[in-house]
N, C-alpha and C positions, 0 to 999 in steps of 0.2 A: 836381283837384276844388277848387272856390272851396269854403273855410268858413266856417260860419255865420257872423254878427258878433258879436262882444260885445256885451251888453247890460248897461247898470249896473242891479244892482239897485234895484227904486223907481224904476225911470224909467217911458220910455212904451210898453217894452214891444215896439215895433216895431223889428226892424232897419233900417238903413239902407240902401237899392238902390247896387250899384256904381254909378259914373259908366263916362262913355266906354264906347270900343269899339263893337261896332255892335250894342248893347241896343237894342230896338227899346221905345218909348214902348206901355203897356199901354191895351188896350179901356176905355170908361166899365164899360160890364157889369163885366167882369173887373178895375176898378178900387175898383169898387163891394163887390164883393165880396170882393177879397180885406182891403181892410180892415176888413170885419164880421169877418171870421175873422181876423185878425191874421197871417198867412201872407204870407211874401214871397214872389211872384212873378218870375221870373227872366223874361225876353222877348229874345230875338237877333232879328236881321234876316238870313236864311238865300233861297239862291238855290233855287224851285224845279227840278229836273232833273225832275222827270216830268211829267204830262199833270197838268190845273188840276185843284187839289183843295180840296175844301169846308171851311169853319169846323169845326173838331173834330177835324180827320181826326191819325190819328197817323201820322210821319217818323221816318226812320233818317237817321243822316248819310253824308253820300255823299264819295266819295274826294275831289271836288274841294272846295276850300277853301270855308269860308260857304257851302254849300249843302247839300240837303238831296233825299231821294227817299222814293216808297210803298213797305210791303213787301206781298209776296203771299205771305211762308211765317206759316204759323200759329206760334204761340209764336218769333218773331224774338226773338231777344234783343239787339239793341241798337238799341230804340227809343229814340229820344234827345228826342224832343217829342210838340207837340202845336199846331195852328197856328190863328192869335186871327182870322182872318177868311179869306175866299176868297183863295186864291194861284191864278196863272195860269202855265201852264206858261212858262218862262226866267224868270218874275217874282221878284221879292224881297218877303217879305211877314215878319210877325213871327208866329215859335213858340215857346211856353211852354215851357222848359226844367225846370223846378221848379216848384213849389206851385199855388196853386189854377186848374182851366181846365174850360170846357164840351169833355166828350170824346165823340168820334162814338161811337156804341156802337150791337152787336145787339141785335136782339128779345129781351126776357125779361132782362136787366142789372137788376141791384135794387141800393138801396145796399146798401153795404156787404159788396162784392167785392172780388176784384183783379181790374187788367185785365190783358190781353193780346192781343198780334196777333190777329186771328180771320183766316179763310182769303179774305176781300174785303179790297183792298188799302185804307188808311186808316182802320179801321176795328176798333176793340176787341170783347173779348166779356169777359164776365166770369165769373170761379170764386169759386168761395165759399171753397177754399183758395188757399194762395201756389205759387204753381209757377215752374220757371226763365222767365226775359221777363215777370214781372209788372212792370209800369213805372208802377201808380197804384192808388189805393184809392176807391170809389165813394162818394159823399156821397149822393147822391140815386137814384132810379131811373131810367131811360130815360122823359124824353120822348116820347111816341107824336108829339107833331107835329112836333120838331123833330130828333127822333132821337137829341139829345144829353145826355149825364148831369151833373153837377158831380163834380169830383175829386180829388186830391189825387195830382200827381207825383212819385215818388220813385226811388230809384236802384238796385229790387233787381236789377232786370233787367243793368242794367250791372254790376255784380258780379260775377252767373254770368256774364255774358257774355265776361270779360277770363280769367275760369279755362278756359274753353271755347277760347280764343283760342288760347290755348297750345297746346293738343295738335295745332292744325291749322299752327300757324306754320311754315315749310318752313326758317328758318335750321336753318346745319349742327347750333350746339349745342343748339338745342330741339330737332331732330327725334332727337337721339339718345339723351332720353330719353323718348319715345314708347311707351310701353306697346306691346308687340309687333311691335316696329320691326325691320327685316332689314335691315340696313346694307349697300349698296354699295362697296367700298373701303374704305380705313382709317380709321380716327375716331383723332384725336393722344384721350391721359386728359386733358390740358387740357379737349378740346372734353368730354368727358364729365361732368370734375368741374364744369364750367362749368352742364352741365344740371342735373347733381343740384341745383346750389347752388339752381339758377331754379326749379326743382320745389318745395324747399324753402320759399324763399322766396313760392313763389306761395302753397303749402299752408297757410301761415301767415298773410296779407294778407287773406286771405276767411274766413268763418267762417258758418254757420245754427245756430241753438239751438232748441231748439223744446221748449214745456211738455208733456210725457208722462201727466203726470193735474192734475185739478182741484187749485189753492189756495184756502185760504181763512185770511181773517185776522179776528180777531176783537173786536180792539180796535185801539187807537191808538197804539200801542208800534208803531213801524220796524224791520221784520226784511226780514234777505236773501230774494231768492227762492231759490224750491229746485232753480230750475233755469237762471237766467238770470243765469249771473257769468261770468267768463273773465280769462286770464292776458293783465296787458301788460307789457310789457320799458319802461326805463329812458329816458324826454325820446320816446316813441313818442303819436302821435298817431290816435285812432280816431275815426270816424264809424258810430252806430249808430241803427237804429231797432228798436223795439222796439213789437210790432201783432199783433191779436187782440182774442177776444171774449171781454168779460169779465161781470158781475154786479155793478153800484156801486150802494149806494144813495142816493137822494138827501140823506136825513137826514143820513149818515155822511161823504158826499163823499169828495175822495183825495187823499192825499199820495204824495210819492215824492223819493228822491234816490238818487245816486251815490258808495257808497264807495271807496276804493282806498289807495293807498300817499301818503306826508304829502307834501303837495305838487300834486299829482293837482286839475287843475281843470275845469270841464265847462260850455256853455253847452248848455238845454235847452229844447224845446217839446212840452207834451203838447196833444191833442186826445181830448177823450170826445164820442162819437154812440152816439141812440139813433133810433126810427123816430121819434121825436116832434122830435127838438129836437138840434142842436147846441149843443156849449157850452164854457167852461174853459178856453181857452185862456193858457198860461203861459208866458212866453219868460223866462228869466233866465244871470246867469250869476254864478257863485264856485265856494268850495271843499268839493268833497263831503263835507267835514265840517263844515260848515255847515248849517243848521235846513234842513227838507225843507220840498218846494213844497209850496204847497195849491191844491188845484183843484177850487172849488166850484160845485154844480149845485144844479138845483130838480127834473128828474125822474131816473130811474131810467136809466143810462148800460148802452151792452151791448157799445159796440165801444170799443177803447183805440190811438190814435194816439200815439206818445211816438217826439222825436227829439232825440240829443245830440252833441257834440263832445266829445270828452275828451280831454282832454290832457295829460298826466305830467310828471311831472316827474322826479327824476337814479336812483329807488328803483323797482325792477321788484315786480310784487306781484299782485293780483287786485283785477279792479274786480266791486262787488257792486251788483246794482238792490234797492233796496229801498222798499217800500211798505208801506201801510196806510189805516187810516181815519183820517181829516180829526178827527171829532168820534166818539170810541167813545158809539155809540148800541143796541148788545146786535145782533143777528145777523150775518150775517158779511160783508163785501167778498170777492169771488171773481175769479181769473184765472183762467181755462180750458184746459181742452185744445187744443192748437192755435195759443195764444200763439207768436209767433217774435220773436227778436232777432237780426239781420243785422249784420254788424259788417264793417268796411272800414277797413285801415291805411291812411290818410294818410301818414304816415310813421314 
């Protein structure tokens, strides 16, 4: 997984797009756009293998190198795009890998969903919770006339999908530890300690969190959430998003930062939607004990987009999300039931 880029504080805020390799050059639409929203745009140039499919449609990647195919199972989990204009079938076209893209979507898609495969090949539907294969988050609703929604890419689906991987992999030392596996012939304890270690190992690389009752904070003072912290080990590298409906008010606006063990550094981007209005978008980067972001709005925010890189340093400990109000203006800032934070070792 490529990580974000550093951003200096006080800069412009934008990442810079890798060079080279076969990034394919982005739509005006889709260029237009993603620099209102400050979101970087990842684009490869991918070989279709199946039958020509339309602007929006969502891709799985396919065995062969640089190319790409449709799925036809509902909740796929390893959709890996989203493709920026008409591909023909053997054709080479460019698909959205990350951040913002017009996605094909079913009837009745509102923002501020997740998508997922739906049972027509290329083609999302949307939940109003996160479930395994969610591969984006809705910004807008479904277009009636062009059938397409705006959205935001992201990586949960591939997560479940690499712990999912495992149980089915047929090597000798995965499959013997296989949850109710009947071994034909001998297995050496090499091969076996060899699974555990990988079980282990996997159990540990993925993680879901998920807020169990309403918060509410009430002034401007930075406190831990009460639900959304976790253990990282010593120079270990996390990629996290953290997404859900929350209650901001415009008066009070929002802060947030990153604690953890001294040394512990993090770059971040939040995103708050409401039906009325996107807004606040923040990209920075230092050390989570440094002054918390602010992310100021003019209306009333209900959904919370936030994504970070964190990265440790040589002291293992607990990394904390913490938030509040921007300006204590008396009633409360609220995160909801249903908040999730997905976390993914890098290394």
């Amino acid at each position: 997984m490529m990580p974000w880029p550093s951003v200096t504080p006080g800069g412009s805020g934008q990442p810079q797009a890798p060079t080279g390799g076969n990034r394919a050059p982005r739509s005006r639409t889709q260029e237009r756009r993603s620099n209102s929203l400050q979101v970087q745009t990842i684009v490869l140039q991918l070989r279709n293998l199946s039958s020509a499919v339309l602007p929006g449609s969502i891709v799985q990647l396919s065995t062969s190198s640089n190319s790409f195919n449709t799925s036809v199972t509902q909740d796929d989990l390893d959709i890996i795009g989203v493709t920026i204009g008409a591909v023909g079938s053997s054709s080479v076209g460019p698909v959205a890998i990350r951040g913002w893209a017009l996605v094909r979507v079913a009837a009745g898609t509102t923002a501020g969903q997740h998508l997922r495969q739906s049972t027509t090949a290329g083609v999302a539907e949307g939940t109003a919770a996160q479930t395994k294969g969610s591969f984006a988050f809705t910004l807008t609703a479904r277009d009636a006339a062009t059938g397409l929604a705006e959205a935001i890419i992201n990586e949960y689906g591939r997560a479940y999908y690499e712990v999912q991987l495992h149980n089915t992999d047929a090597v000798a030392a995965h499959a013997a530890s296989a949850v109710g596996f009947t071994p034909n012939g001998s297995i050496a304890a090499t091969d076996v300690q060899a699974a555990i270690q990988e079980v282990r190992d996997e159990s540990t690389s993925h993680f879901l969190l998920r807020k169990t009752a309403q918060e509410d904070v009430a002034d401007d003072a930075l406190q831990n959430d009460d639900h959304l912290s976790f253990a990282i080990g010593a120079s270990e590298i996390w990629d996290v998003v953290i997404q859900g409906p929350c209650t901001l008010l415009a008066s009070a606006d929002f802060k947030f930062t990153f604690t953890g063990p001294t040394g512990m550094t993090f770059g971040s981007e939040c995103l708050l939607y409401s039906a009325a209005a996107l807004d606040g978008l923040v990209t920075v980067a230092g050390t989570a004990q440094a002054s918390a972001q602010s992310v100021l709005f003019s209306v009333q925010k209900t959904n919370l987009y936030l994504h970070a890189y964190i990265v440790n340093s040589t002291s293992a400990g607990t990394v904390n999300f913490q938030w509040a109000m921007n300006t204590d203006v008396g009633g409360v800032n609220s995160l909801l039931i249903g908040v999730t934070l997905v976390g993914h070792k890098i290394a």
